[in-house]
C-alpha positions as a printed Julia matrix, in Angstrom:
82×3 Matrix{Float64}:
   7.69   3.82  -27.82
   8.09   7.25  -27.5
   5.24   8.99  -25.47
   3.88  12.66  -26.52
   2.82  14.51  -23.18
  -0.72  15.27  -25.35
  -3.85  13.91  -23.97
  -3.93  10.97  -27.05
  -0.29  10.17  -25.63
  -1.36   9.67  -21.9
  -4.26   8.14  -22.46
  -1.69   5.45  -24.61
   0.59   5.13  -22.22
  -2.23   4.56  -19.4
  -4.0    2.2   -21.22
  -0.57   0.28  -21.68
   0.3    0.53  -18.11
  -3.0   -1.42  -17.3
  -5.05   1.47  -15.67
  -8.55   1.18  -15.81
 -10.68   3.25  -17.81
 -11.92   5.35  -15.03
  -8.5    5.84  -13.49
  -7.47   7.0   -17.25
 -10.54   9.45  -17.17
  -9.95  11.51  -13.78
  -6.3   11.47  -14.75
  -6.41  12.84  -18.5
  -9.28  15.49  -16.97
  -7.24  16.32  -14.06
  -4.3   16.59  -16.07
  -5.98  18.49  -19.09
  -8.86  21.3   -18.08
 -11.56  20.99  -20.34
 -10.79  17.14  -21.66
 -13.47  15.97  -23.23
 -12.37  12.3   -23.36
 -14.74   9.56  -22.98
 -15.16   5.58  -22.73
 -15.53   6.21  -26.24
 -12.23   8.16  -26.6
 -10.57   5.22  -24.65
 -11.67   2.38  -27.01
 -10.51   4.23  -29.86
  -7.26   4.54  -28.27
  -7.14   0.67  -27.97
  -7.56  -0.13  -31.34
  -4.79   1.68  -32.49
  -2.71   0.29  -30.25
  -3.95  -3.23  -31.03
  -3.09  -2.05  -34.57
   0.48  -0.71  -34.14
   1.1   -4.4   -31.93
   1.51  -2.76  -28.98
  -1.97  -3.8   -27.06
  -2.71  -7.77  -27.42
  -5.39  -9.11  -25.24
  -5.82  -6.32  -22.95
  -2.4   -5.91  -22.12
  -0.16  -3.28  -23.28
   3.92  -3.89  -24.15
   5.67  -0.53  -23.14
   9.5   -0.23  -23.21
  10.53   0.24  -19.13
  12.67   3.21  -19.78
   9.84   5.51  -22.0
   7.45   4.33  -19.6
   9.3    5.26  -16.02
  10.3    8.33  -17.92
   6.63   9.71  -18.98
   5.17   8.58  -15.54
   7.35  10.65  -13.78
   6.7   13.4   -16.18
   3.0   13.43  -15.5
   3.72  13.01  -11.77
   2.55   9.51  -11.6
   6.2    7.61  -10.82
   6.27   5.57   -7.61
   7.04   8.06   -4.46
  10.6    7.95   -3.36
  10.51   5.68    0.14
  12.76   7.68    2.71
């Protein structure tokens, strides 16, 4: 799945990593000034992906290497242990 770096494309991807609708919230508004995405924004989101196949029974299927990939790009990636 590729991800767009839009708000509807990190709210997909967080919602398929299993976040929570509150952590999606302050992330997509921290991330984008001025987001106006709600609850309401979020359920939306879910159908489609239960549409496309891609969220079945409140769990998301992402492909490991698009995933890793777009949670590094928005900063979210596990920290480097040193």
């Amino acid at each position: 799945m590729a991800v767009k770096m839009n708000i509807g494309g990190v709210c997909k991807l967080l919602i398929l990593k299993g976040k929570s609708d509150k952590e999606i919230l302050e992330i997509v508004k921290g991330k984008f000034v001025g987001a106006k995405t709600s609850k309401a924004s979020l359920a939306w989101y879910k159908t489609r992906l239960r549409e496309e196949g891609l969220f079945v029974g409140g769990k998301g299927k992402v492909e490991e290497l698009s995933e890793d990939a777009a949670m590094k790009e928005l900063g979210l990636g596990e920290e480097d242990e040193a």
